[in-house]
MIKEZA-169130 format. One record per residue (C-alpha): x, y, z; residue in one letter. Coordinates in Angstrom, 1 decimal, padded with zeros to 4 digits, m for minus. Each point is the difference from the previous one (the first is absolute). Layout:
REM residues N
<<X; Y; Z>; 'A'>
...
REM end
This chain:
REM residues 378
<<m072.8; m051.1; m259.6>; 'X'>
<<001.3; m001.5; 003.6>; 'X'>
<<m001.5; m002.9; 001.4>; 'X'>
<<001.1; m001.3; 003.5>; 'X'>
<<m000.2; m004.1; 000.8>; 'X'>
<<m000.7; m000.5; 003.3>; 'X'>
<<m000.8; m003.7; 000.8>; 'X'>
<<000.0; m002.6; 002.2>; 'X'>
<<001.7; m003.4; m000.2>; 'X'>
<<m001.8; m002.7; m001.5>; 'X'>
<<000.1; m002.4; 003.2>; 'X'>
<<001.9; m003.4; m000.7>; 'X'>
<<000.1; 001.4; m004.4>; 'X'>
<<002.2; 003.3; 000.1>; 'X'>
<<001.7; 002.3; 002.1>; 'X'>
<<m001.5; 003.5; m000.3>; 'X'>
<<003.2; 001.0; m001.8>; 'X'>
<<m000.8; m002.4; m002.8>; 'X'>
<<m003.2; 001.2; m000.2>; 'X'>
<<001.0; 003.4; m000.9>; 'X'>
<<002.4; m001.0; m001.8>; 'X'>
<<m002.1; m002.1; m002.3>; 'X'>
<<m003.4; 002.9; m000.1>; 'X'>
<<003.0; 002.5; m001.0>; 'X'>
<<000.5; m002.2; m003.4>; 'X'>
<<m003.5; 000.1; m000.8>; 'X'>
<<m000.3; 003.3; 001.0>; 'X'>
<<003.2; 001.3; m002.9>; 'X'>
<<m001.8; m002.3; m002.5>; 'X'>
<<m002.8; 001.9; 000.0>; 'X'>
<<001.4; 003.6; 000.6>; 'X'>
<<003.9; m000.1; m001.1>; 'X'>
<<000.7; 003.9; 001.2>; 'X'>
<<m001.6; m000.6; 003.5>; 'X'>
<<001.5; 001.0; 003.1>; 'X'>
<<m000.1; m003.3; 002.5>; 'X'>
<<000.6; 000.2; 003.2>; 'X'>
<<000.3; m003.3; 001.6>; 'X'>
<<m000.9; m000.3; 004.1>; 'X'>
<<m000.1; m003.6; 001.2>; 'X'>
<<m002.2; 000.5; 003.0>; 'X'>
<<m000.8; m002.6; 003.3>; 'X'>
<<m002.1; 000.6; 003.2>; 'X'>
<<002.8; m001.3; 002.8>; 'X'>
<<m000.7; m003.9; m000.6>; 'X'>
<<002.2; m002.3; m002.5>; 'X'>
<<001.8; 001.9; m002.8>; 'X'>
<<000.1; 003.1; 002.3>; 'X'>
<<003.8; 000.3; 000.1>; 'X'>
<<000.6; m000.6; m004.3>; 'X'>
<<m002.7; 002.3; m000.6>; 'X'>
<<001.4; 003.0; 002.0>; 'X'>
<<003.5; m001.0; m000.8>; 'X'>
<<m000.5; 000.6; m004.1>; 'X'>
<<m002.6; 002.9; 000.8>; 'X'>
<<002.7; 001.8; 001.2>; 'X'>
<<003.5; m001.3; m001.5>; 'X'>
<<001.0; m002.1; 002.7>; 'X'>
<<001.8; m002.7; 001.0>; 'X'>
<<m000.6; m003.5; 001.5>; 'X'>
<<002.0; m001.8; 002.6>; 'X'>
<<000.1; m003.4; 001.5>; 'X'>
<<000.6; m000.6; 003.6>; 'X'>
<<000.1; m003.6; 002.1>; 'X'>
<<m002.6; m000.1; 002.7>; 'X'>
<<m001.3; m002.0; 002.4>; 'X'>
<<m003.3; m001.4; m001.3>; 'X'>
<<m003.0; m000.3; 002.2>; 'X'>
<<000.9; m003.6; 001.1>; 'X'>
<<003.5; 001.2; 001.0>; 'X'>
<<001.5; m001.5; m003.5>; 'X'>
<<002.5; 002.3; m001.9>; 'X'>
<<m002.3; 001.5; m003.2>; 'X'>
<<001.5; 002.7; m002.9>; 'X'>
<<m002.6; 002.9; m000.1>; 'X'>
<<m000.2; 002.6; m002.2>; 'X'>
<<000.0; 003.5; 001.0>; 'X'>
<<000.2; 003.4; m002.2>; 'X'>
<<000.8; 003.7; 000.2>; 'X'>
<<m001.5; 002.5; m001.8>; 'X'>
<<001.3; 002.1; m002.1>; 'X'>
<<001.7; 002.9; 001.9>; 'X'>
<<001.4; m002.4; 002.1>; 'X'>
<<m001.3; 001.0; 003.3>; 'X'>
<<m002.9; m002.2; 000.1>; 'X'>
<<m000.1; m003.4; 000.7>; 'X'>
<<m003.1; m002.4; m001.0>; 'X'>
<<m000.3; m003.5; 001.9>; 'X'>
<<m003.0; m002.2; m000.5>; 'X'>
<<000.0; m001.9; 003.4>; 'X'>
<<m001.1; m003.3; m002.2>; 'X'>
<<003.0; m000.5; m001.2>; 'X'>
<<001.8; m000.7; 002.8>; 'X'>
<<m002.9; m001.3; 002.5>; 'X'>
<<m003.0; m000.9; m002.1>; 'X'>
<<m002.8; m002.9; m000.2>; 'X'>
<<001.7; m001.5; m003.4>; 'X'>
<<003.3; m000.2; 001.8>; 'X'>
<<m001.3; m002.7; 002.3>; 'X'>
<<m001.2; m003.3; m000.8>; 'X'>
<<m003.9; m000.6; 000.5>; 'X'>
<<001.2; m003.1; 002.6>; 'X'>
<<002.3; 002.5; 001.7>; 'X'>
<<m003.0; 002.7; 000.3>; 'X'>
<<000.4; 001.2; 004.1>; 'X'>
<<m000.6; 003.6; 000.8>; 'X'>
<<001.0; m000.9; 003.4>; 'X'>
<<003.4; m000.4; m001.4>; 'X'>
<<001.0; 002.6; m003.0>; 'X'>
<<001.8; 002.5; 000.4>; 'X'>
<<000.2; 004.0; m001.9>; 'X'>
<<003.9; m000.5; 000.4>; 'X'>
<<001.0; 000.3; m003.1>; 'X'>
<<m002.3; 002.7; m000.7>; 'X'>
<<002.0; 001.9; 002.6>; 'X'>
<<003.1; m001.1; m002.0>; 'X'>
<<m001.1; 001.3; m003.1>; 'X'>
<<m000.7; 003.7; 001.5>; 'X'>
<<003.9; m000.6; 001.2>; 'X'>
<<001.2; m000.5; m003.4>; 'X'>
<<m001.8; 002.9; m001.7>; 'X'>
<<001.3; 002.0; 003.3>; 'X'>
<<003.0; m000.8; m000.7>; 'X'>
<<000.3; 001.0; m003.9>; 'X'>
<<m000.8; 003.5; 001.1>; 'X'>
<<m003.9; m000.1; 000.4>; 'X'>
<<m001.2; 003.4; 001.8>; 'X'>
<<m004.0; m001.5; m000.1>; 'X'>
<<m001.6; m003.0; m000.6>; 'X'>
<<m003.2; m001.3; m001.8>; 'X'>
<<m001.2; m003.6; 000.8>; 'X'>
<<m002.8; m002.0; m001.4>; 'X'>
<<m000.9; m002.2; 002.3>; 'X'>
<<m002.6; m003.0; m001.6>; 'X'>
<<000.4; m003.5; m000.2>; 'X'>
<<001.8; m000.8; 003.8>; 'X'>
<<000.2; m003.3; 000.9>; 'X'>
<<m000.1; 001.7; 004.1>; 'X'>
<<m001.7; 001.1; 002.6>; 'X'>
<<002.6; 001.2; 002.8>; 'X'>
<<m000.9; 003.6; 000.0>; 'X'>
<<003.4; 001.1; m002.0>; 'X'>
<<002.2; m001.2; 002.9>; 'X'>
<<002.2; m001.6; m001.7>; 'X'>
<<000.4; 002.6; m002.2>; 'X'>
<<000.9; 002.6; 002.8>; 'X'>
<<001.9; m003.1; 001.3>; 'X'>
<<002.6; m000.1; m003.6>; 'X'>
<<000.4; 004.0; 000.6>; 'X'>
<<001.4; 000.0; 003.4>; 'X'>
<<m003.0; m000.2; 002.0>; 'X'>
<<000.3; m001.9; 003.7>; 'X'>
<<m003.5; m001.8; 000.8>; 'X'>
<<000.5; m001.9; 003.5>; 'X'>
<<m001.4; m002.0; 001.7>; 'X'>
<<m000.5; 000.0; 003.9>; 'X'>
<<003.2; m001.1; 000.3>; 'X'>
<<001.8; 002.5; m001.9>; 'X'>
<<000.5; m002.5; m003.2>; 'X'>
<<m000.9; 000.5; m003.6>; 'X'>
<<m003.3; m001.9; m000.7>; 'X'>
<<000.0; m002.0; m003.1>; 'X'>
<<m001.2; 000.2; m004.0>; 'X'>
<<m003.9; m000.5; m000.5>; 'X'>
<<m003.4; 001.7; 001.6>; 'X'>
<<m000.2; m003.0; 002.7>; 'X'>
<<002.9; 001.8; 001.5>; 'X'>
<<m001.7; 003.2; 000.5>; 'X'>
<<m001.6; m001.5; 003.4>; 'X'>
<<003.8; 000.0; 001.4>; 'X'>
<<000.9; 003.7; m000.5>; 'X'>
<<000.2; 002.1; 002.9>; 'X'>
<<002.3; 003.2; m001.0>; 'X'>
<<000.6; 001.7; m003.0>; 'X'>
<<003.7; 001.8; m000.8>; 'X'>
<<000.5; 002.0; m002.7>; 'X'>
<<003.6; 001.2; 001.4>; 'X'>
<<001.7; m002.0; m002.6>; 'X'>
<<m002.0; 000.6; m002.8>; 'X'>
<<001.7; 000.9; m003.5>; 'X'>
<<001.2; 003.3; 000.1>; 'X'>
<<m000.8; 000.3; m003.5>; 'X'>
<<m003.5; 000.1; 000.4>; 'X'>
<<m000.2; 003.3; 001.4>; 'X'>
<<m001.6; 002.5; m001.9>; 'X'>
<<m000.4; m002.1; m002.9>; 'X'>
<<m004.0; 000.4; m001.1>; 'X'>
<<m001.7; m003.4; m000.4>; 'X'>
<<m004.1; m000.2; m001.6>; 'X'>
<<m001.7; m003.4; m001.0>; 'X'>
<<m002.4; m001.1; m002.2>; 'X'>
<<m002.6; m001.0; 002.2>; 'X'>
<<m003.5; m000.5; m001.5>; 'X'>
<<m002.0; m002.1; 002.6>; 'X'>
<<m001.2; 001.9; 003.2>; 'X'>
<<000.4; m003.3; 002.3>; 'X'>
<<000.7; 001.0; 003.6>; 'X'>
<<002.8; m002.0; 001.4>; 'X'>
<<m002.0; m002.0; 002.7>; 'X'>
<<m003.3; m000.9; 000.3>; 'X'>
<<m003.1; m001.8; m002.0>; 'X'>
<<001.7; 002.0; m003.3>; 'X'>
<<003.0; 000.0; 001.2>; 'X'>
<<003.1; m001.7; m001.8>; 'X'>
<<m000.1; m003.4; 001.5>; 'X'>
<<m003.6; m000.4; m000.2>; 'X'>
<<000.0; 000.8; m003.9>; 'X'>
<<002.6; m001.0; m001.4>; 'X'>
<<001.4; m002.4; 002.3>; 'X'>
<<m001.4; m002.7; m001.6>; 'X'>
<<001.1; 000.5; m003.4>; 'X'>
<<003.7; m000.2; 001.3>; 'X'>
<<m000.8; m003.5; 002.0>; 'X'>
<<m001.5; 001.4; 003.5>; 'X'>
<<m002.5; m003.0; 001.9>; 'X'>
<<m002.7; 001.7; 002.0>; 'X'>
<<002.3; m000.5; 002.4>; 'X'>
<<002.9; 001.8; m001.1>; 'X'>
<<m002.5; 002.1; m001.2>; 'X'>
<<m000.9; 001.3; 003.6>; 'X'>
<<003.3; m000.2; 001.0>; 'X'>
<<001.5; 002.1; m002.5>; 'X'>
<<m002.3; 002.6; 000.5>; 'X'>
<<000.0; 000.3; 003.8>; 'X'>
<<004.0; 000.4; m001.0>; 'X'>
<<m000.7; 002.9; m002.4>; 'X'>
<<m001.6; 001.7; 002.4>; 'X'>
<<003.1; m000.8; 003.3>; 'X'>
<<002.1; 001.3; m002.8>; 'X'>
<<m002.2; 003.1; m000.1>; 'X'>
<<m000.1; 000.9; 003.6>; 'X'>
<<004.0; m000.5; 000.1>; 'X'>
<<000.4; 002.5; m002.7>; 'X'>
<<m002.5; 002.4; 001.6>; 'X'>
<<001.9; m000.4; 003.4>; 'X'>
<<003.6; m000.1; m001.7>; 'X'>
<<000.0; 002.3; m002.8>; 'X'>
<<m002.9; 002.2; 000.6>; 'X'>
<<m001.6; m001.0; m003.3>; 'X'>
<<m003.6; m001.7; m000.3>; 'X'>
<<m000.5; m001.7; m002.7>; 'X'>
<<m002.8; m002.7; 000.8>; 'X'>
<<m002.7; 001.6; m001.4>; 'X'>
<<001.2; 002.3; m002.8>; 'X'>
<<m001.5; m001.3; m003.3>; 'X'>
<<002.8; m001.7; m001.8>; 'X'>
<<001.8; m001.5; 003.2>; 'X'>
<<m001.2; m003.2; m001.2>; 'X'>
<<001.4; m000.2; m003.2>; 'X'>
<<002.8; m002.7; m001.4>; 'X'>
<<m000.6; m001.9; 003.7>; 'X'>
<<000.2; 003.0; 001.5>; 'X'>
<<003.2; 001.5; m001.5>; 'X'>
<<m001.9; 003.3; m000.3>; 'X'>
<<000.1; 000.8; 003.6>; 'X'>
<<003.6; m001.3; 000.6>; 'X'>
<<001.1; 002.5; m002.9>; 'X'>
<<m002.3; 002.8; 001.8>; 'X'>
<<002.0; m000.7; 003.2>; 'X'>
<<003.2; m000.5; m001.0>; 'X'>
<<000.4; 002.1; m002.9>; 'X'>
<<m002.8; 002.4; 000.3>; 'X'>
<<m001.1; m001.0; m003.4>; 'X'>
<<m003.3; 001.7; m001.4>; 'X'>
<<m002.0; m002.5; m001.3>; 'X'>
<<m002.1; 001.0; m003.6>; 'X'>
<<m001.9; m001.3; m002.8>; 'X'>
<<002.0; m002.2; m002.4>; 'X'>
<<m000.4; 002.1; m003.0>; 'X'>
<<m000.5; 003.4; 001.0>; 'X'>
<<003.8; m000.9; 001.9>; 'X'>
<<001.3; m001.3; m003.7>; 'X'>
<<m001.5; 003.1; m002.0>; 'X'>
<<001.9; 002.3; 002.2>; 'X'>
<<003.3; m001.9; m000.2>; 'X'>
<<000.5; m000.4; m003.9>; 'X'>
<<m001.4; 003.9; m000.3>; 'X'>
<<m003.1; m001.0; m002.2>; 'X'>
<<m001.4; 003.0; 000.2>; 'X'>
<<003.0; 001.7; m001.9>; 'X'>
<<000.0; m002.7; m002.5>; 'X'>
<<m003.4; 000.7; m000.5>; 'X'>
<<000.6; 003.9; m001.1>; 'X'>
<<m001.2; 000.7; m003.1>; 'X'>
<<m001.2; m004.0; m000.9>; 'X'>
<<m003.1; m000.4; m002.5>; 'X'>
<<m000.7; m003.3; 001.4>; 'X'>
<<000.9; m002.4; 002.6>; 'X'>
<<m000.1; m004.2; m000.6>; 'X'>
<<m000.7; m001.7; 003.3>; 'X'>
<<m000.3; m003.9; 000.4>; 'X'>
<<000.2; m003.0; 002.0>; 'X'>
<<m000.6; m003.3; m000.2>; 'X'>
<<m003.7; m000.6; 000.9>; 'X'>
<<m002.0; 003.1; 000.8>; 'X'>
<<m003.2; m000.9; 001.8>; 'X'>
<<m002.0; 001.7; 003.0>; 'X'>
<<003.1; m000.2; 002.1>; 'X'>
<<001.8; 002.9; m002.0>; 'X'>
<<m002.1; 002.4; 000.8>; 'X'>
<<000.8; m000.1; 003.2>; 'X'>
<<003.9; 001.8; m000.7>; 'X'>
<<002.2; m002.5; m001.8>; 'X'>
<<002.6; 001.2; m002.1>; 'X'>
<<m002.6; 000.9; m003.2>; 'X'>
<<m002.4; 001.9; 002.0>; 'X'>
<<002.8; 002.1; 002.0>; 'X'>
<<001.7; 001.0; m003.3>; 'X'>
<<m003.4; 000.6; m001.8>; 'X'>
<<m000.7; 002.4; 003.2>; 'X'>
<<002.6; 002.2; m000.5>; 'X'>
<<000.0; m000.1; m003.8>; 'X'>
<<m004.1; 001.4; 000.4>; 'X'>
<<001.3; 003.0; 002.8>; 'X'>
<<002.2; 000.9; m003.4>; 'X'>
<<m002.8; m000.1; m002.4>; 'X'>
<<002.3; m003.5; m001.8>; 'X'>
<<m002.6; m002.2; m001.0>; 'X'>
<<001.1; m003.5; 000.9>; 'X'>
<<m000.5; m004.1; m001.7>; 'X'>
<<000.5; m002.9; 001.5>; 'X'>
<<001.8; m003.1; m002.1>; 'X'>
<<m000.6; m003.1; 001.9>; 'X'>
<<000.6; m003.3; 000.0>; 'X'>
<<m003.8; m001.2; 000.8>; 'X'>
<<m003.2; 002.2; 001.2>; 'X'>
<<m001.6; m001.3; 003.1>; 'X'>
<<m003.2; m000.2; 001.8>; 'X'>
<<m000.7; 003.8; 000.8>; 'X'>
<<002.7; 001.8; m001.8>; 'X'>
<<m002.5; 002.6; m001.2>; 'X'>
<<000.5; 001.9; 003.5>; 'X'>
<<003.4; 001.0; m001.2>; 'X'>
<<m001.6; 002.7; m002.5>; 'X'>
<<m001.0; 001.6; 003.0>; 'X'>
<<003.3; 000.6; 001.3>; 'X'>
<<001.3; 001.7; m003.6>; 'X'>
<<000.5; m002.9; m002.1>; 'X'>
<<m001.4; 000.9; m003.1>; 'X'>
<<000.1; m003.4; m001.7>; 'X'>
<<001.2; m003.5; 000.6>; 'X'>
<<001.5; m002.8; m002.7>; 'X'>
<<001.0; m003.4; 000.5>; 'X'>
<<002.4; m001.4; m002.4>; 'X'>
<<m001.8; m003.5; 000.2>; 'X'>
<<m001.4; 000.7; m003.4>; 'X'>
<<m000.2; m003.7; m001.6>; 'X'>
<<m000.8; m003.1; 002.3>; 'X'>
<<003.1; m001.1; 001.5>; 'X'>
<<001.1; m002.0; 003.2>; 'X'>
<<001.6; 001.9; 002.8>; 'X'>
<<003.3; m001.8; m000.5>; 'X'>
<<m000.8; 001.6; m003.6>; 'X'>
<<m000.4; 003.3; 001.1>; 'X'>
<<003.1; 000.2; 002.1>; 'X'>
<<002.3; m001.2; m002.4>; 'X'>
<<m001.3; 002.5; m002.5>; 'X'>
<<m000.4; 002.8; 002.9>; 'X'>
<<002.7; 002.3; m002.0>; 'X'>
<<m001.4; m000.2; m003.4>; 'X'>
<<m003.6; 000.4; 000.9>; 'X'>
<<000.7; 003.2; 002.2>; 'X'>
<<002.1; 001.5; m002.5>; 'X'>
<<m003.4; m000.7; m002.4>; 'X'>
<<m002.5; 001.4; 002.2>; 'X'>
<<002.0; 002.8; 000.7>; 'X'>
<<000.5; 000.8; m003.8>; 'X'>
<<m004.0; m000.1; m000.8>; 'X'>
<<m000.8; 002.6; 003.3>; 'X'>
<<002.8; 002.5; m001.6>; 'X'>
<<m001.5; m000.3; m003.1>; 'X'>
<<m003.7; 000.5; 001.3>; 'X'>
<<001.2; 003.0; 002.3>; 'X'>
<<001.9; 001.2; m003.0>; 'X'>
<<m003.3; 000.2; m001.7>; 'X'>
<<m001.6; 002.9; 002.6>; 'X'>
<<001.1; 003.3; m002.0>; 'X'>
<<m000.2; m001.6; m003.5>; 'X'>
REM end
């Protein structure tokens, strides 16, 4: 028998690592001569770059950034296994925990050190990139970003405008002259899985702006920015990226990696299934474990259980779900080839509870679903 483990993290319990790690016990108790084949999995948001990194044998690297207030942060970066691959999550170096809720000012943070970090993985021999890009504390279109990798944005003047999206009303000229070198050629996709515009009534200011500490005010402001960004771009670079779904996302980060590393934007998980090779790990399986921390309505809609439990039906692999807790609406999920769902909440417990006892109880649940499907031939 071979059964794949392909889950999520657990948010703020375990990283999705763990979780395999801790089904794959369960999983030997019940059926010691098993083949298991473990796949931590993540959809481009947080645990994006440890999932991929011990999918594929990897390594992890530190780097010092500039964080989105301009303050020196260490960020973690990855890359994958055969070494030609680097995997950033641009939260790590410019994302909303990083800044203070006082501090909050999308008018001010920068994508700096994002642009720092695709430097570093450059630099240890990266020949393409795959960033995640959730969770920014920004909304200055990827500028500074570009900015970090060589990228001159002037003013009318000739001068470099400054950090933050209320800059973006400055710029007059793009030059990409002095751009790294290293950056040609080199393939770049994202995990992108919202379809916001860059400007406009969906556009990235308007929706998330607030979240990150936008006014009305800056609200409008930003936005009419995002879209003078836009028209430079068009005019400069001969890319136009206002209204391509995606543009919008992390602030607006989506279109500046469109325009200034032609980066295809794609769904989250769909861009993590290719990377780790699931599909090949999935050759010859008997079953498939999936899991996350809640499953409710939302996952139907592609998170990581549903992608995986996609692919797995297309094989004819029937696919379970261990969870942490079942949610309002998680019965939509059997439409998308989840066979069955378990929580490992069994006994009343608090959530504080729950989370200490996170490793135990998957290794548990995932012990009594071998030994049910073990139970289908006898």
């Amino acid at each position: 028998m071979k059964i794949v483990i392909a889950p999520d993290s657990f948010k703020e319990c375990l990283a999705a690592e763990a979780v395999a790690e801790a089904m794959a016990r369960g999983v030997r108790v019940a059926a010691p001569g098993a083949e298991v084949v473990c796949v931590p999995m993540a959809d481009g948001g947080e645990g994006t770059v440890r999932a991929l990194v011990a999918a594929t044998g990897g390594r992890l690297r530190q780097a010092r950034v500039t964080g989105p207030l301009g303050e020196p942060v260490e960020a973690e970066f990855g890359l994958l296994g055969d070494g030609t691959a680097g995997v950033i999550e641009m939260a790590a170096a410019s994302g909303l925990p990083l800044v203070p809720l006082e501090r909050r000012d999308p008018t001010k943070t920068t994508t700096w050190g994002t642009g720092e970090l695709i430097a570093a993985a450059l630099g240890l021999g990266a020949e393409r990139l795959i960033l995640g890009i959730g969770g920014s504390a920004t909304v200055d279109g990827g500028a500074g970003m570009a900015q970090a990798l060589g990228a001159r944005l002037l003013d009318a003047a000739g001068k470099p405008i400054g950090w933050g999206g209320g800059e973006l009303a400055r710029l007059a000229r793009i030059d990409v002259s002095g751009i790294v070198p290293r950056l040609a050629g080199v393939a770049c996709d994202v995990a992108c899985d919202v379809t916001n515009p860059l400007a406009g009534p969906r556009g990235a200011a308007a929706v998330y702006g607030p979240q990150k500490g936008a006014t009305p005010a800056m609200v409008k402001q930003l936005d009419a920015n995002l879209a003078h960004l836009a028209a430079v771009v068009r005019r400069d670079l001969g890319v136009d990226v206002c209204d391509v779904p995606g543009a919008g996302a992390a602030g607006g980060l989506g279109a500046g990696l469109m325009a200034f590393l032609h980066a295809r934007l794609r769904p989250g998980v769909e861009l993590v299934i290719q990377a780790v090779r699931l599909q090949e790990k999935l050759a010859g399986a008997d079953l498939v474990l999936v899991g996350e921390g809640q499953m409710d309505e939302q996952t139907a809609y592609g998170k990581v259980p549903v992608g995986v439990s996609r692919l797995a039906r297309r094989l004819g692999i029937p696919a379970v779900a261990i969870v942490g807790s079942l949610g309002q609406g998680f019965e939509a999920v059997h439409d998308e080839g989840i066979t069955a769902c378990f929580s490992i909440l069994d006994p009343p417990m608090t959530l504080q509870e729950a989370i200490g006892r996170a490793p135990e109880l998957l290794a548990s649940a995932a012990e009594e679903v071998v030994r049910l499907f073990m139970t289908r031939d006898s």
